[in-house]
Backbone as a printed PyTorch tensor [residue, N CA C, xyz], in Angstrom:
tensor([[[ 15.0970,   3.7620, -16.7500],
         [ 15.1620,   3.6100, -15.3120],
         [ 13.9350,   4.2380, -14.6690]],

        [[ 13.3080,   3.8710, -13.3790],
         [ 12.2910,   4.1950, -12.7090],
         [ 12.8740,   5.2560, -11.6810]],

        [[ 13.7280,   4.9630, -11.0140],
         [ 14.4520,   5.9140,  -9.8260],
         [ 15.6910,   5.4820,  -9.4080]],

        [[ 16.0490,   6.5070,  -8.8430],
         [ 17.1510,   6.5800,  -8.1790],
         [ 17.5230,   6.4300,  -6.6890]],

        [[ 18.5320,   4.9840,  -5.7450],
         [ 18.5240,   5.5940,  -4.6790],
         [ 19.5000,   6.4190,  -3.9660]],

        [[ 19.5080,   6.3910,  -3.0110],
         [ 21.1150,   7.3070,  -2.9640],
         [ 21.2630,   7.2870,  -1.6500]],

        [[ 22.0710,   6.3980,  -0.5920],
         [ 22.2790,   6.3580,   0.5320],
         [ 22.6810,   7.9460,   0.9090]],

        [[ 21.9240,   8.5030,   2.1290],
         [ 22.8020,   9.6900,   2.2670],
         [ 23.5940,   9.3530,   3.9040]],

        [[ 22.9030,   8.7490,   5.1150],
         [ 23.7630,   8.5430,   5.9410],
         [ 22.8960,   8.0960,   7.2300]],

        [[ 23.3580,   7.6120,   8.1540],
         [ 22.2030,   7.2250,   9.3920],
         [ 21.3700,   6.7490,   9.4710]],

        [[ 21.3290,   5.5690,   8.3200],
         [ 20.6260,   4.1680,   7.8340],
         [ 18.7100,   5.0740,   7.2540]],

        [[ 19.7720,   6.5610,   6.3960],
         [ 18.4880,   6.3560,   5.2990],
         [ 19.1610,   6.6500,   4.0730]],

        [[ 17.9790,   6.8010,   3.1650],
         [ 17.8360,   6.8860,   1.6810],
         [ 17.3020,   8.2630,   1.4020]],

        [[ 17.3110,   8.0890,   0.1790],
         [ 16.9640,   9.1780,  -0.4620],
         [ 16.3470,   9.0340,  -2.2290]],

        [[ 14.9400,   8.4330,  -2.0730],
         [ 14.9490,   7.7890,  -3.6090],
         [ 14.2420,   8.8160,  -4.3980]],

        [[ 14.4850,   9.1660,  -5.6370],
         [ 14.1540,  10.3610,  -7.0100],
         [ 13.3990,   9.9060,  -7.9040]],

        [[ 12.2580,  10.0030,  -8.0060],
         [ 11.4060,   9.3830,  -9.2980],
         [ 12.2180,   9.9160, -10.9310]],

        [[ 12.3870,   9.4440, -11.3420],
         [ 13.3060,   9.6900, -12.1270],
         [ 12.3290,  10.9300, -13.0570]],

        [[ 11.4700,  10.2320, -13.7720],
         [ 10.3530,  10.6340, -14.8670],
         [  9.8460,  12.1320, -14.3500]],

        [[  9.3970,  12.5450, -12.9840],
         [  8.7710,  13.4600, -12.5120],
         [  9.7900,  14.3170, -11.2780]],

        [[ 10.6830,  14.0800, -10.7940],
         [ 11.5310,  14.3900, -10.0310],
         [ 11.1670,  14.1390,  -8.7030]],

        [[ 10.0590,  13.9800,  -8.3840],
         [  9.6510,  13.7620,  -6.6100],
         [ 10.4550,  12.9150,  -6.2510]],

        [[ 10.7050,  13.3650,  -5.0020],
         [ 11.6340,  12.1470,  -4.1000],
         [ 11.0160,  11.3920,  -2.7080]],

        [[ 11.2400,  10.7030,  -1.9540],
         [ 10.7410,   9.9830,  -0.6800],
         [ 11.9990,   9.6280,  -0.3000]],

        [[ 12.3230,  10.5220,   1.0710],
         [ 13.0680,   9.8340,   1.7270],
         [ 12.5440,   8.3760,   2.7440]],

        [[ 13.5240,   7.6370,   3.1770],
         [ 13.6850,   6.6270,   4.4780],
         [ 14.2920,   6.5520,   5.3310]],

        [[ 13.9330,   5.9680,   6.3120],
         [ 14.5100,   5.8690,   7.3450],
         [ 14.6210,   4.5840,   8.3080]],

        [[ 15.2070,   3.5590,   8.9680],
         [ 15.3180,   2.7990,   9.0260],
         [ 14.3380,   2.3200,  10.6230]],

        [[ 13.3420,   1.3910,  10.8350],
         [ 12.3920,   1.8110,  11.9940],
         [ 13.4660,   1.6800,  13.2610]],

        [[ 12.8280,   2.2620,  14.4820],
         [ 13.4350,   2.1750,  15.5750],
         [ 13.8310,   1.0920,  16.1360]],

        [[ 12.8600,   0.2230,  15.7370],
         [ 13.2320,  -1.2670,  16.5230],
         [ 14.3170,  -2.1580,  15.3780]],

        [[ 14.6720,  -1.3370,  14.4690],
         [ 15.6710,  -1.6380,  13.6530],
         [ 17.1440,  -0.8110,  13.3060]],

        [[ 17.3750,  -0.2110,  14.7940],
         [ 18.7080,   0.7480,  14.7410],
         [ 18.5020,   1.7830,  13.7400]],

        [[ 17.0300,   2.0250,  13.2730],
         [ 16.5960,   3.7120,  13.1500],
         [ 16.0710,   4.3720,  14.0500]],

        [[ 16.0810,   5.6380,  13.6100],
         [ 15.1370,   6.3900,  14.1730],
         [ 13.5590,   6.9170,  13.9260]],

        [[ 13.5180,   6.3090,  12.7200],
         [ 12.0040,   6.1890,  12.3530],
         [ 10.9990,   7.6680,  12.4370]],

        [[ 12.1770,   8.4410,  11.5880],
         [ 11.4250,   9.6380,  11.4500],
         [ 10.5100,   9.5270,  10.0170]],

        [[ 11.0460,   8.5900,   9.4940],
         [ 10.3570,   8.6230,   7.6380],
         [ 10.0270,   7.4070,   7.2150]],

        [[  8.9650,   7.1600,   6.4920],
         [  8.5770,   6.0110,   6.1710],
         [  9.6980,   5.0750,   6.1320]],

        [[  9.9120,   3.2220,   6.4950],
         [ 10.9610,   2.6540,   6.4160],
         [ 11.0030,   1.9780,   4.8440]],

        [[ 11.6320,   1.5780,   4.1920],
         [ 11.3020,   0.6720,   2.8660],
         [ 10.2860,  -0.0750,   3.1600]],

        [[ 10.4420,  -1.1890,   4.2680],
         [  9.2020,  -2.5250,   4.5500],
         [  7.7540,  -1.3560,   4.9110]],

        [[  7.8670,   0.0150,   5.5620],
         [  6.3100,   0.5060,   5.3710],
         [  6.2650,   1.0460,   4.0130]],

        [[  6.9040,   1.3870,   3.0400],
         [  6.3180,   2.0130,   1.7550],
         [  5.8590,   0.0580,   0.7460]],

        [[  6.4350,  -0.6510,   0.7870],
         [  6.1290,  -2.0890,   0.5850],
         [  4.4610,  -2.0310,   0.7850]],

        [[  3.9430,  -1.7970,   2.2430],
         [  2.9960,  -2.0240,   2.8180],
         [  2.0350,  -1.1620,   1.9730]],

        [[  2.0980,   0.0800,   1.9820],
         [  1.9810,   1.1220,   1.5700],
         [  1.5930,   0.9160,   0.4310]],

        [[  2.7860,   0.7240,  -0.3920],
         [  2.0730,   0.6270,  -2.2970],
         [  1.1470,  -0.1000,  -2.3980]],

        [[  0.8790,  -1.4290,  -1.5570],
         [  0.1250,  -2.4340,  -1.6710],
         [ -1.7550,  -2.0530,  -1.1170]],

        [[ -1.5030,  -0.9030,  -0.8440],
         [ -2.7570,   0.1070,  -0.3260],
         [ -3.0160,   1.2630,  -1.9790]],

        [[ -1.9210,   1.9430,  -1.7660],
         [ -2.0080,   2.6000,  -3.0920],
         [ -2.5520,   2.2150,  -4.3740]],

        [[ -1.5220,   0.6230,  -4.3770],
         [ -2.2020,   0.0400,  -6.0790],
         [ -3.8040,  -0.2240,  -5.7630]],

        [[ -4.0800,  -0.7460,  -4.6070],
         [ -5.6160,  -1.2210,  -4.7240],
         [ -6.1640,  -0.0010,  -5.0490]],

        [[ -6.1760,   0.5510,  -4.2640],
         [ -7.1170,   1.7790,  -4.0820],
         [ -7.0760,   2.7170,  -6.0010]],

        [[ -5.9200,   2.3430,  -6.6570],
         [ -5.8310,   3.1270,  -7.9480],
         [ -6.2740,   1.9160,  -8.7360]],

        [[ -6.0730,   0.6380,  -8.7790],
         [ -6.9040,   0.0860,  -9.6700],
         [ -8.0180,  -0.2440,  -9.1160]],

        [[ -8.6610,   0.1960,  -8.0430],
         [-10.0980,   0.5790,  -7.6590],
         [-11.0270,   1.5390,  -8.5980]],

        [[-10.1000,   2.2000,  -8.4880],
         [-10.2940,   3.8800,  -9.4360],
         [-10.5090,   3.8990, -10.9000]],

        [[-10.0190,   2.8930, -11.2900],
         [ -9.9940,   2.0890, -12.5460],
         [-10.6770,   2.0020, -13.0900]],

        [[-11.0850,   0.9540, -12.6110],
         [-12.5150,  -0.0060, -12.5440],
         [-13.7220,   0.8170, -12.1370]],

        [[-13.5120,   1.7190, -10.7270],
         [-15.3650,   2.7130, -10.9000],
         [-14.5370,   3.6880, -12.1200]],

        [[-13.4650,   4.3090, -12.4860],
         [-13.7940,   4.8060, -13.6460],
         [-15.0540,   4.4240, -14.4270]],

        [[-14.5380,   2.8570, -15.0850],
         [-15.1010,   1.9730, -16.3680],
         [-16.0120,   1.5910, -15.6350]],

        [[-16.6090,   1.9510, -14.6490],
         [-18.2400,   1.4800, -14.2740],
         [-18.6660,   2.2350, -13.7710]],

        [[-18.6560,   3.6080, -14.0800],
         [-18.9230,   4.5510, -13.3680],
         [-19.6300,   4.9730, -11.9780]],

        [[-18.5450,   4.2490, -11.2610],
         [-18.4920,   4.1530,  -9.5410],
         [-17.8190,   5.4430,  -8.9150]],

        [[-18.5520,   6.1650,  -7.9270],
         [-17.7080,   7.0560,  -7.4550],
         [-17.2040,   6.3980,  -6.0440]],

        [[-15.6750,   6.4500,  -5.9680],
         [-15.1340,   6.2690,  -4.8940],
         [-14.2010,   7.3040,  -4.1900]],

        [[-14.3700,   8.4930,  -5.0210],
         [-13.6840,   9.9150,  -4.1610],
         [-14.1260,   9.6260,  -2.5490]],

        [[-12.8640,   9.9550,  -2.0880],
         [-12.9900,   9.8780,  -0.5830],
         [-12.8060,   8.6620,  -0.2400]],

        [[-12.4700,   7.5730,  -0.5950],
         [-12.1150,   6.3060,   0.2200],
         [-10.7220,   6.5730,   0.5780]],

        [[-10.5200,   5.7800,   1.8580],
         [ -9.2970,   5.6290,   2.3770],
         [ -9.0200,   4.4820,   2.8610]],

        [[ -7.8420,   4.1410,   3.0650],
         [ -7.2850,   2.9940,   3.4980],
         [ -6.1090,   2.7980,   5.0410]],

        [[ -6.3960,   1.9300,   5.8740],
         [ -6.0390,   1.6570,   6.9080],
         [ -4.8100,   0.9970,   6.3980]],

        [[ -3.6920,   1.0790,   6.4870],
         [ -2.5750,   0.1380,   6.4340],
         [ -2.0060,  -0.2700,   7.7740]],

        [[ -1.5530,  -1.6210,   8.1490],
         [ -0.4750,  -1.8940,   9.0370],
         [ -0.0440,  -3.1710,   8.5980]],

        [[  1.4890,  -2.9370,   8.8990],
         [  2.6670,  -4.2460,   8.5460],
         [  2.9010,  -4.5520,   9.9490]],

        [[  3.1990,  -5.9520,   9.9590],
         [  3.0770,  -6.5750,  10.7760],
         [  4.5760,  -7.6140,  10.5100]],

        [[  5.5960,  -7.3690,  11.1410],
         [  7.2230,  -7.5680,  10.6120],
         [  6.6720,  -8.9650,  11.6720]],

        [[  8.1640, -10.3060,  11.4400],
         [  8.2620, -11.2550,  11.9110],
         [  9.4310, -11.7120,  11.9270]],

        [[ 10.0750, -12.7640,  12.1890],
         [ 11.4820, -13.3340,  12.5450],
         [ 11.9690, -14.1710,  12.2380]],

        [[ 11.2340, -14.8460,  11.7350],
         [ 11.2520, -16.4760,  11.1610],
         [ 11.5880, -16.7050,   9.8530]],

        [[ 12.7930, -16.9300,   9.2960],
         [ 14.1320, -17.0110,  10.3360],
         [ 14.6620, -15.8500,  10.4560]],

        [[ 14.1370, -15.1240,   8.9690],
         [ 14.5000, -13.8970,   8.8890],
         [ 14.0780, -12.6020,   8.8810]],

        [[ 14.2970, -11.3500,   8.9710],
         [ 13.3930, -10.4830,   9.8450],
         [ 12.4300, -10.2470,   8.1740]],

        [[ 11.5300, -10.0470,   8.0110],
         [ 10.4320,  -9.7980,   6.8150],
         [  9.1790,  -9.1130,   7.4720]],

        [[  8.3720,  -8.8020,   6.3280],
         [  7.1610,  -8.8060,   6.4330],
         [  6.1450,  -9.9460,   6.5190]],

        [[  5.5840, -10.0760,   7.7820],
         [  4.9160, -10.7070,   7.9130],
         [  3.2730, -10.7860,   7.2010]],

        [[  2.6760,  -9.8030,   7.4570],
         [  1.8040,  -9.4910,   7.2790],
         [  0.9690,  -7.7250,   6.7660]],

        [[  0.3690,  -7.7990,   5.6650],
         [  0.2030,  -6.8200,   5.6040],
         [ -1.4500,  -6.8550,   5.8130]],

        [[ -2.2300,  -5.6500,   6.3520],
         [ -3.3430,  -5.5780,   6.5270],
         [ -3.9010,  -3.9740,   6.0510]],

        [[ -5.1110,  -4.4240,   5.2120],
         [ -5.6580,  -2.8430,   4.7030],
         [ -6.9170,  -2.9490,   4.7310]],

        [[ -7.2640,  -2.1850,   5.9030],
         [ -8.7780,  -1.6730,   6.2080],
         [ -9.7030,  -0.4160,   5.0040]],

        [[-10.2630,  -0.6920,   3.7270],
         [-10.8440,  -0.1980,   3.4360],
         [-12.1780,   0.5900,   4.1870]],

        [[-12.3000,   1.8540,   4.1160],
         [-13.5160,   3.1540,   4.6230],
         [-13.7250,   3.5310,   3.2270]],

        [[-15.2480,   3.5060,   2.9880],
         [-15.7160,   4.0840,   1.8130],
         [-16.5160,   5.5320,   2.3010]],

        [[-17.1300,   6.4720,   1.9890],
         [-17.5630,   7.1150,   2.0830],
         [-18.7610,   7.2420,   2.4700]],

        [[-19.0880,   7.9630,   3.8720],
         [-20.2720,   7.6960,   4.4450],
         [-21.6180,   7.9340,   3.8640]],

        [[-21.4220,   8.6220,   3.0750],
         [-22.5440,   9.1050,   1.8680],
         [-22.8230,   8.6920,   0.9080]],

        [[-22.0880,   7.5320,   0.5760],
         [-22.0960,   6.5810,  -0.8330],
         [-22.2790,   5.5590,  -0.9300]],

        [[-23.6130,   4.6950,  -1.1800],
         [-24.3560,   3.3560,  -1.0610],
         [-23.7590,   3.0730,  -2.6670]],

        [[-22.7390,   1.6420,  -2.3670],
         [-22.6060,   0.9250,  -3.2380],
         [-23.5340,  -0.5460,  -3.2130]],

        [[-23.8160,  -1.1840,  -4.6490],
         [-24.6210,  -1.9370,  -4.7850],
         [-23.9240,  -3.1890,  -4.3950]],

        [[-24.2990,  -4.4220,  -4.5140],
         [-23.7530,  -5.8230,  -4.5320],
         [-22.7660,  -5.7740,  -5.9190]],

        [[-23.0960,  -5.7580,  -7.0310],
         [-22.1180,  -5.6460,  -8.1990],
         [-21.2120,  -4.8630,  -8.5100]],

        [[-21.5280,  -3.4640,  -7.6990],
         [-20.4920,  -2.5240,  -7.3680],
         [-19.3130,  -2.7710,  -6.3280]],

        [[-19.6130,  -3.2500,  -5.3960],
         [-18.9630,  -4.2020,  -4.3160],
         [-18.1320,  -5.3370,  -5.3820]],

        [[-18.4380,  -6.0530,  -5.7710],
         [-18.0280,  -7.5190,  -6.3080],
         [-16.4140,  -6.9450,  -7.3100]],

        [[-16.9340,  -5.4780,  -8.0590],
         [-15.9390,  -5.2540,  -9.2630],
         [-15.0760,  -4.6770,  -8.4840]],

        [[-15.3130,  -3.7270,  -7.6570],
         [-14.6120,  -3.1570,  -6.4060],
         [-13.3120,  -3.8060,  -5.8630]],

        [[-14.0850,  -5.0300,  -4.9340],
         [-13.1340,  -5.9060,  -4.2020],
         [-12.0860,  -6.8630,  -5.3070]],

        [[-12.7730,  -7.3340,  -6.6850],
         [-11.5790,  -8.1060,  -7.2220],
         [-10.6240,  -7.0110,  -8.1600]],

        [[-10.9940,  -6.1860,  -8.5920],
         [-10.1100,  -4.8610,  -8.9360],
         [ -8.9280,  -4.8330,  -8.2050]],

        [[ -9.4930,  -4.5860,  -6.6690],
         [ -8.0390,  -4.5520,  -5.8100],
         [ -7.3490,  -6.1080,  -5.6070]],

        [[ -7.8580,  -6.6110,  -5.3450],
         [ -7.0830,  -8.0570,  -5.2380],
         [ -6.4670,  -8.6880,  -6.3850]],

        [[ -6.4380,  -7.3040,  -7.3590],
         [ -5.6530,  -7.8560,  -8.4220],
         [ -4.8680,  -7.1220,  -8.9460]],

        [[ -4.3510,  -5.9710,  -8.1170],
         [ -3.6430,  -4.7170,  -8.2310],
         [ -2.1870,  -5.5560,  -8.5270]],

        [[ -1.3010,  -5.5210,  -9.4100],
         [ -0.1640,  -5.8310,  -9.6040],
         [  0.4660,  -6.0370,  -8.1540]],

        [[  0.6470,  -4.8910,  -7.4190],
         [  1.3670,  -5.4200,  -5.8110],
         [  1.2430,  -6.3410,  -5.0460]],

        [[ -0.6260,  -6.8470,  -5.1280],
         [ -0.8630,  -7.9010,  -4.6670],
         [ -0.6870,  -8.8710,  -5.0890]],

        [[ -0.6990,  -8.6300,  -6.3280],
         [ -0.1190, -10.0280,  -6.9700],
         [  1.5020, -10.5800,  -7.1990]],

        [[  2.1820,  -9.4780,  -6.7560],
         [  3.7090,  -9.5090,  -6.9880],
         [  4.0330,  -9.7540,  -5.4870]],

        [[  3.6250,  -9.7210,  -4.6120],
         [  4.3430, -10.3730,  -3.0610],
         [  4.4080, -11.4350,  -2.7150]],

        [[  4.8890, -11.9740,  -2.1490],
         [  5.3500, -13.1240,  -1.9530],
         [  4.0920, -13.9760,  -1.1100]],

        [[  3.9350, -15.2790,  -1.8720],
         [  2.9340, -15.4730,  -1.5850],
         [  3.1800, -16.0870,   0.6490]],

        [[  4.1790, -15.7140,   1.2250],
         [  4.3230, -16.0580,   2.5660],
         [  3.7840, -15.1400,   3.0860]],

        [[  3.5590, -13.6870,   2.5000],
         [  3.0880, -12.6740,   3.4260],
         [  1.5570, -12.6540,   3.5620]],

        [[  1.2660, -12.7580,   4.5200],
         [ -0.5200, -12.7340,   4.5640],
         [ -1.0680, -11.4090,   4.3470]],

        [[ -2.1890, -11.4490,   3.4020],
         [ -2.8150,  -9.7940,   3.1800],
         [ -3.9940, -10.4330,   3.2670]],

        [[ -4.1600,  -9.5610,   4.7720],
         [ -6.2100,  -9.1010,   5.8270],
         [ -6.6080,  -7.9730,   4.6520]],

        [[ -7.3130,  -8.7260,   3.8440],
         [ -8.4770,  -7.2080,   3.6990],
         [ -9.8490,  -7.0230,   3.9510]],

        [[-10.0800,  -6.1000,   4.6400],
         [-11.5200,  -5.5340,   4.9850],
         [-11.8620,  -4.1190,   4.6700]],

        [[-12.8960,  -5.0160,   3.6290],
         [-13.7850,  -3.6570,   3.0000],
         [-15.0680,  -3.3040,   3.7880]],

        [[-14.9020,  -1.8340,   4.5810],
         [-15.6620,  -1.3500,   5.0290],
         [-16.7370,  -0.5620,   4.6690]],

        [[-17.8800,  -1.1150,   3.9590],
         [-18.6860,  -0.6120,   3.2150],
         [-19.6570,   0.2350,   3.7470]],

        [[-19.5430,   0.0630,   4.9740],
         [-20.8450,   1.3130,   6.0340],
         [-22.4150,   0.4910,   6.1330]]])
């Protein structure tokens, strides 16, 4: 097993990495009869899909010895209605580091690394994913 969840009450969770013990609670968003004190499931969705890039980014300048310490990523989900309430859209603004000139081929292994992060490739292909790599 990967984790555990565990309803505790007031439309959140409580999930346990099983292997390492860390937990992440949820919370259900406001405009969804939460209160949106803690990440909701549909933002950690959004979320991993930032995470995996950015770690099989890491990957890849590992095995090409690229430094990308210090990049960060912009996330926003973008929910919809049609018919049913989902994720519409996810969008991740890559920032690389203002001090770090990557080349054209460094760029190229970079960008398909992430666009091939398991998450991105496991969503459904209805949800639209904006990415912009902000190279400086």
């Amino acid at each position: 097993m990967t984790s555990q969840v565990l309803y505790t009450s007031e439309l959140r969770t409580q999930a346990t990495h099983l292997q390492s013990g860390s937990i992440i609670e949820t919370d259900a968003p406001k405009d969804n009869q939460g209160k949106g004190e803690r990440f909701s499931p549909t933002d950690l969705v959004a979320t991993a899909l930032g995470s995996c890039m950015v770690t099989i980014m890491g990957i890849a300048a590992r095995t090409h010895d690229i430094d990308i310490e210090g990049t960060n990523i912009d996330i926003e989900k973008i929910m919809v209605a049609d018919p049913q309430r989902r994720i519409g859209e996810i969008k991740a603004s890559f920032h690389f580091p203002a001090d770090k000139q990557y080349n054209d081929k460094e760029r190229k292994i970079l960008e398909q690394a992430a666009t091939t992060c398991p998450v991105f490739l496991s969503l459904h292909p209805d949800i639209k994913k904006t990415i912009d790599f902000n190279w400086r």
